[in-house]
C-alpha positions in Angstrom: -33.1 215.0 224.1 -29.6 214.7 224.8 -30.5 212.2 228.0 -33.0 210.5 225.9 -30.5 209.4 223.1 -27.4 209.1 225.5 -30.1 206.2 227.2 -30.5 204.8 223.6 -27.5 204.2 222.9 -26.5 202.5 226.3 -29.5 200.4 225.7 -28.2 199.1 222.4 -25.1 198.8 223.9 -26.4 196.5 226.5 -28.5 194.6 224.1 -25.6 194.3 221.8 -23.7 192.7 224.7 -26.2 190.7 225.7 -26.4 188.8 222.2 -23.0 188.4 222.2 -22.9 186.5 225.2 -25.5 184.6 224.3 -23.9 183.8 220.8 -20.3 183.0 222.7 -22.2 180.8 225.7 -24.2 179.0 223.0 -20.3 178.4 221.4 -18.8 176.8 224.4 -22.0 174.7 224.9 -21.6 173.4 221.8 -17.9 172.3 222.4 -18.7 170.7 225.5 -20.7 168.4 223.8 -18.3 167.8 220.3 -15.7 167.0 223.1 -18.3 164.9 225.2 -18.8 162.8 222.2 -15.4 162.2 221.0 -14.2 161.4 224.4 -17.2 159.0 224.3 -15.6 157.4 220.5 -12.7 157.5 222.1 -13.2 155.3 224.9 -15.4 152.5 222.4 -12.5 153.2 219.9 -9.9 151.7 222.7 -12.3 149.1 224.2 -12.4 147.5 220.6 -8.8 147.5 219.9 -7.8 145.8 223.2 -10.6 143.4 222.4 -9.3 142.9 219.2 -5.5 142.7 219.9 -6.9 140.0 222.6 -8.6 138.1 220.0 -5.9 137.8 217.4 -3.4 136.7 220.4 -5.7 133.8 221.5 -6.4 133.0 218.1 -1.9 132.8 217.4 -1.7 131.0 220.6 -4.5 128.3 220.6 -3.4 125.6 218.7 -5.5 123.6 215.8 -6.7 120.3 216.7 -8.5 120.2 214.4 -5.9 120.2 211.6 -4.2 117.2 213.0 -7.4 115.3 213.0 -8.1 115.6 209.3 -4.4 114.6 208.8 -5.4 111.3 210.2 -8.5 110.7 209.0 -7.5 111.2 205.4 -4.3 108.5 205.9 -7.3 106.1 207.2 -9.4 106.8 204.0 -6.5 105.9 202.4 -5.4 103.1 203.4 -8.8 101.5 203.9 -8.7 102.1 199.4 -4.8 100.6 199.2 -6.6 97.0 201.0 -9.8 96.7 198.4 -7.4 96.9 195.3 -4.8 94.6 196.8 -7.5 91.8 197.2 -8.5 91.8 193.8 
């Protein structure tokens, strides 16, 4: 009996071990894919902050036609207003 429970007990032993390598390769599979997908967030995360520091530098450096148009087209309103009351 003395074999049969020294056999046990290496048995239990082994399956012991077995589960927790299972449990600890599970573990590290795990992590490998956390850090897959925060390297992942990482790299979008960079990609949009270069795109937008390249936006807000074009958008400094581009000047606005725009603005000087309405300037002018507001004097012309104007002006075409100052010649109606004047003829009266």
């Amino acid at each position: 009996m003395d074999k049969f429970s020294n056999l046990s007990s290496k048995m239990e032993e082994l399956v012991n071990a077995s589960r927790l390598n299972s449990l600890l390769t599970k573990k590290e599979e795990d992590e490998k894919k956390k850090n897959t997908i925060i390297w992942v967030l990482a790299i979008i995360g960079a990609i949009a902050a270069v795109a937008g520091i390249a936006f807000a530098v074009y958008k400094f450096f581009t000047p606005d036609y725009l603005e000087d148009f309405e300037e002018d087209f507001d004097d012309d309103f104007d002006y075409d207003f100052d010649d109606d009351e004047k003829e009266e």
